[in-house]
N, C-alpha and C positions, 0 to 999 in steps of 0.2 A: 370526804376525800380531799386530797390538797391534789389539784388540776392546773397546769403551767399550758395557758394557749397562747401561740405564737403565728403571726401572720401578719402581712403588709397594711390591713384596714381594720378599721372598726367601728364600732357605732358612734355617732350619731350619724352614718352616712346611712340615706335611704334605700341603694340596692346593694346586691351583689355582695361578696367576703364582709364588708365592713358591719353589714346589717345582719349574719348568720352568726361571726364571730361575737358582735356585741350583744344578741338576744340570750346567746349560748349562755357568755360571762353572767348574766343578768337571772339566768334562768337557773343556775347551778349554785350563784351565791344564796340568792331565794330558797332552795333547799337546804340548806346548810351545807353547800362545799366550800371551801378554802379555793381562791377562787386566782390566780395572776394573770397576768395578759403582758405581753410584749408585743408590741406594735407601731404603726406610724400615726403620725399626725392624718388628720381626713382631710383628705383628698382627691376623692376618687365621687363620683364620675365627671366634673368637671376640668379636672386636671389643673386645679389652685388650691394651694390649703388653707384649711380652713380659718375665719377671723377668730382671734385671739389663740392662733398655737404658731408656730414656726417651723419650716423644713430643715433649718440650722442647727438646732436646738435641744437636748435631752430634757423628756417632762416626765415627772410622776404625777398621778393624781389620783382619784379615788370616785368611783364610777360606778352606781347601784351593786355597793357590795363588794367589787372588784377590785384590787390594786394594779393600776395599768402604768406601765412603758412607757411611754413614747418615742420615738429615738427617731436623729435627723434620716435625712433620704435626699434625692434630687430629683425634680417631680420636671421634666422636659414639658415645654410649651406644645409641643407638637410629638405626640409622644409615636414615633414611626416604630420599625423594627430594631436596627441597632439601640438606638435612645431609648424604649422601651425596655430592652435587655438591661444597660447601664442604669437605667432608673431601679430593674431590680436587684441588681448587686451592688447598689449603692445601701442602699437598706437594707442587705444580708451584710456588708460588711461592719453597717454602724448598729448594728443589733445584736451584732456577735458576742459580744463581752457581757451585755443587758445579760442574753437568754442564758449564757454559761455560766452566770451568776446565780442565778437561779438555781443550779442544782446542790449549794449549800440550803436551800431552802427546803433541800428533800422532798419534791414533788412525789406522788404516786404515779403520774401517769404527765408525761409531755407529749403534749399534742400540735401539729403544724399543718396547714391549710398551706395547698399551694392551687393558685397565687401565695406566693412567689416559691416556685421551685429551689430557687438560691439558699432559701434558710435552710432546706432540709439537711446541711451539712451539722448548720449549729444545732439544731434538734437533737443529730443524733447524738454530741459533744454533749450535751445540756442531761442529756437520758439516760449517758453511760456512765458519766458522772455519779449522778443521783442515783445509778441502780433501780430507776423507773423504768415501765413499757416505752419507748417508742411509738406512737399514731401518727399515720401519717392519712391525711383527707385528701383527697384530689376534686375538687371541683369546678377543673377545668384542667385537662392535658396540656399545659401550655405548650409544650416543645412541639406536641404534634402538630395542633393548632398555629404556631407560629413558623412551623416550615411547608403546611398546606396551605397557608391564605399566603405563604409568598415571603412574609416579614422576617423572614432566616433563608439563606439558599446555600445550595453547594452541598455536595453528593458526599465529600468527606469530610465536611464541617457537621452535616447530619446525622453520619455514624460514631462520630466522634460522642457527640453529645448525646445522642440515642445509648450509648453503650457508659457513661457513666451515668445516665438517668435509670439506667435496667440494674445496673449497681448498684445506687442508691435506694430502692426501689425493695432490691431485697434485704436490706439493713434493717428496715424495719419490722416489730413485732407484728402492727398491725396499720392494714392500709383499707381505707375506706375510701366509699365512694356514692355518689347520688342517684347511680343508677345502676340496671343491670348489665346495658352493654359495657358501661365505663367501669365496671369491675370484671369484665372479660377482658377487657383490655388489660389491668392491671395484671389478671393471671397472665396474660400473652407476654407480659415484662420481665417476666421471672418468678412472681410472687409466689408463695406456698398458696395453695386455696384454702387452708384450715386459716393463715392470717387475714383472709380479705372477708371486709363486713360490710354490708350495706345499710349507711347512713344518708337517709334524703334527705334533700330542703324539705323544711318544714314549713307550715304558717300558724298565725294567730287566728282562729276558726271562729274566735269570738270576738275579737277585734275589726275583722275583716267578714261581714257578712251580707243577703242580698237586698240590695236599697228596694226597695218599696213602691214609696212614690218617686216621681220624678226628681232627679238631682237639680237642688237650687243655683247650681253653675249655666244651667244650661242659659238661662237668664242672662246671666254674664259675658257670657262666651258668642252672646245674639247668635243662639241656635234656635231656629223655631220648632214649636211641640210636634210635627209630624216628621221629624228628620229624626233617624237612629243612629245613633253615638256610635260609631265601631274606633277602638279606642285602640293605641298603642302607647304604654309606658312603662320607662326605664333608660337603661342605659344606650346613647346614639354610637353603636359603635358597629363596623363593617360587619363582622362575623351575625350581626344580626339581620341580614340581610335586606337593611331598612332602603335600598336603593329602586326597591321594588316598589313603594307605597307612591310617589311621587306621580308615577304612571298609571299607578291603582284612582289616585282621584282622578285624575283627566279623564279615563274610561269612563270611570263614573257620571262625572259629571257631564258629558258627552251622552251618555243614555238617562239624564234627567232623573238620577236615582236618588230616589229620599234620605241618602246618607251623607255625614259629615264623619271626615276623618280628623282625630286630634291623637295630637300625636305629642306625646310628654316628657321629655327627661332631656340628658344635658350627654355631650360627649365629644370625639372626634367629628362626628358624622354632621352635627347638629348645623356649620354653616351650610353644605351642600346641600342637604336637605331644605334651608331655608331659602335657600337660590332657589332650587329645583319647584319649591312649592309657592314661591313667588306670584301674585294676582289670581291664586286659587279659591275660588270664594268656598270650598267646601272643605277645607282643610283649617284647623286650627296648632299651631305649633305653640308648645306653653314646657317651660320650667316641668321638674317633677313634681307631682302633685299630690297632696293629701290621698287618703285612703277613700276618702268622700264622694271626688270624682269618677266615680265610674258609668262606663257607656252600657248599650245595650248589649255589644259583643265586642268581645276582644282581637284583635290581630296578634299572629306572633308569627310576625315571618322569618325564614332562617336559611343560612349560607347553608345548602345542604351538602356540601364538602366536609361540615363541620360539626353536621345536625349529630351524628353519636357522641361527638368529643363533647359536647356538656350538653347540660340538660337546664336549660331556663331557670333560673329562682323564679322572674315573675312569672311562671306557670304557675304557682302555687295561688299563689294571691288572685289570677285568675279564675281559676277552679270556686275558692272560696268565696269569690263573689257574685258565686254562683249564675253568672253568664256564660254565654258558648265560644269558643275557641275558632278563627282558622290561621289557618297555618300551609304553611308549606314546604312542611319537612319531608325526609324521604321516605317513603312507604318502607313499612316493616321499621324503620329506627325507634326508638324507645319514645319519643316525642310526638312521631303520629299514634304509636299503639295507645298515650294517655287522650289524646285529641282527638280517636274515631270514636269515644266513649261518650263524648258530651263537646263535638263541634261538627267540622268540617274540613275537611282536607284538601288541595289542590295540588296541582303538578309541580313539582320543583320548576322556579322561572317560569311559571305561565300565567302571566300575570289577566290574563284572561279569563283563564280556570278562576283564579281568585276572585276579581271581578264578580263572573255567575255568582258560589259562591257566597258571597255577601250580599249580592242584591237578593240570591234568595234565602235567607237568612232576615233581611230586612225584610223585607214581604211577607215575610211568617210569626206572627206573634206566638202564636201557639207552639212553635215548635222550636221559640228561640227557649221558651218559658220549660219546656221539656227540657232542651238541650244540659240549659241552666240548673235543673233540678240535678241531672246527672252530675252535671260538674260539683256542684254543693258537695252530694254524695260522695262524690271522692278522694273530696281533700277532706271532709268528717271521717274516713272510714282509714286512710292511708298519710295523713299529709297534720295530725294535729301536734302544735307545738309538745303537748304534754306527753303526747305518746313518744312520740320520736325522740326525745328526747329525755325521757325515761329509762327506755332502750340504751342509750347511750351512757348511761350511770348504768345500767346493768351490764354492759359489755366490759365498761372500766374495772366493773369489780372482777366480773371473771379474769379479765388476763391479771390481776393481782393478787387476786386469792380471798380475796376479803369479803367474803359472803355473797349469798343467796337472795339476798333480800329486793336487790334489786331487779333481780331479774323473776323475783314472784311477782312482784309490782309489772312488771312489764306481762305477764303473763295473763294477771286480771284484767289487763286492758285489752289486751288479745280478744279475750272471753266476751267484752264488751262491746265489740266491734269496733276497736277506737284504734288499735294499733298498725304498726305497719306492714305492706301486705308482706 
């Protein structure tokens, strides 16, 4: 199949859109698809682009198989709400001509990831064009998400935009999503439910599995052997409600708990954070880091204003490295339903509940060693790169007409216990 993905990032950036879009490209050329990409320069989560490409600039290149894009953008220093906005129709508008170019290339199927909701106009120019499907992924509500955390206001600027997003919305053939509440949602917008599919983050099950012996960082990092790693890494940015950890050590470290928090990746968040965690002897803050580093259990704390509107990628990676989760998402949202299975949960904001929580999670060898098993379990059973994305060539062919085959394939894996649930 000839596949036209279009989206603001791409790989080689470590989380989020640029890491799902670039494994996609990688993963579909490897099978034999015909494979383009339209995209920016990497970027993201630092908010600089990356050395040797330019935000100025149009690049093509050639990328495990893939024929990719690049097209300028303007990447603000301080990326707030308006700025963040302009930053992404600065790349919907210098991408426009790249993507509607494409549909002399007669795609099968044009596909668009929002981040950045801006492109989905060209998607659909690009798809009607070409007489391909329409896809459209959401893996992150931004409009919702950017008038609940504050970063958009105004009561008719809201419907404004809420009502050409519900437009948009229903233009397309097929609209996917990473979970189940964020695909009730998509029906709440208008969608038909025969178009809406459920497409999750994935991971590498083989790439990402559970360390053993002890991690040779810990050495590095002048962590001693009786302290447990509870880890946080990705991206520093509000919506994940990283404001909360800061206070989680000083508890800690206040009740003399055999834990060290490190906490890894880059973003908005990343000075306050380093103010905030300033002459804390039991906190580590470090760059994002290799697949290598992993703790005994994971953190993933979140805006629970926000917790339906997406659904963590690095949940995935967590699961697979088969340690235990806490979080403190909100009861009943799709984020604690995967997290009472193989972690711990605490009160939205109760940084206290969180607290217990870890120290007793840290106290428990045996039961972080259960926890972990479970988590294994269900990113093997729901969450493997091959499955899910197997799936995804078989749903391609259905809405094109082009055979069965792919969706026997997905059908054996089913059979297998490999596919998705």
């Amino acid at each position: 199949m000839k596949i036209l993905l279009y989206g603001i990032n791409f790989a080689p950036e470590p989380t989020g859109i640029g890491k799902y879009t670039g494994e996609m490209a990688s993963w579909l050329a490897a099978h034999g698809h015909q494979v383009r990409v339209v995209t920016a320069p990497p970027y993201y989560p630092a908010w600089a682009v990356g050395a040797g490409y330019s935000a100025r600039a149009y690049r093509r290149e050639e990328w495990e198989g893939a024929r990719v894009w690049r097209c300028p953008l303007w990447v603000p220093r301080r990326p707030g709400g308006l700025a963040r906005v302009l930053h992404l129709i600065s790349f919907a508008i210098t991408s426009l001509p790249v993507v509607v170019r494409q549909a002399f290339w007669r795609p099968d199927v044009v596909w668009v990831c929002a981040p950045a909701f801006a492109c989905t106009p060209g998607a659909l120019l690009a798809a009607r064009l070409s007489g391909a499907p329409a896809w459209l992924h959401v893996q992150d509500y931004e409009v919702d998400v950017a008038f609940d955390m504050g970063l958009l206001r105004g009561k008719l600027v809201r419907q404004l935009v809420t009502n050409v997003e519900r437009w948009l919305f229903r233009r397309f053939d097929v609209v996917s999503s990473i979970s189940q509440r964020m695909l009730d949602k998509a029906r709440d917008k208008g969608v038909a439910p025969e178009r809406v599919v459920f497409f999750p983050n994935w991971v590498d099950v083989n790439a990402i599995t559970p360390l053993t012996p002890p991690s040779p960082y810990r050495q590095e990092l002048n962590i001693a052997p009786g302290q447990v790693v509870a880890l946080f890494s990705g991206t520093l940015s509000a919506k994940q409600g990283l404001h909360l950890l800061p206070e989680l050590a000083r508890r800690l470290l206040a009740a003399q708990a055999p834990v060290t928090l490190v906490i890894c990746g880059d973003g908005v968040m990343k000075p306050q954070l380093e103010e905030a965690t300033r002459g804390l002897p039991n906190v580590r803050l470090l760059p994002l880091q290799p697949k290598a580093r992993l703790g005994e259990l994971h953190l993933l704390p979140q805006d629970p204003d926000v917790a339906d509107l997406v659904m963590p990628s690095k949940l995935t990676a967590m699961l697979s490295s088969g340690r235990p989760v806490v979080s403190n998402a909100r009861p009943h949202s799709e984020i604690a339903e995967v997290v009472s299975q193989c972690g711990r949960l605490c009160q939205p904001g109760d940084v206290a509940d969180m607290q217990a929580q870890v120290q007793a999670l840290a106290a428990d060898a045996a039961l972080r060693a259960q926890l972990g098993q479970a988590a294994r379990a269900y990113a093997e059973r729901h969450l493997a790169a091959d499955s899910v994305l197997a799936q995804f060539v078989a749903d391609c062919q259905r809405i094109t007409g082009q055979g069965d085959n792919a969706a026997a394939d997905a059908k054996n894996l089913d059979q297998q216990g490999t596919a998705r649930p």
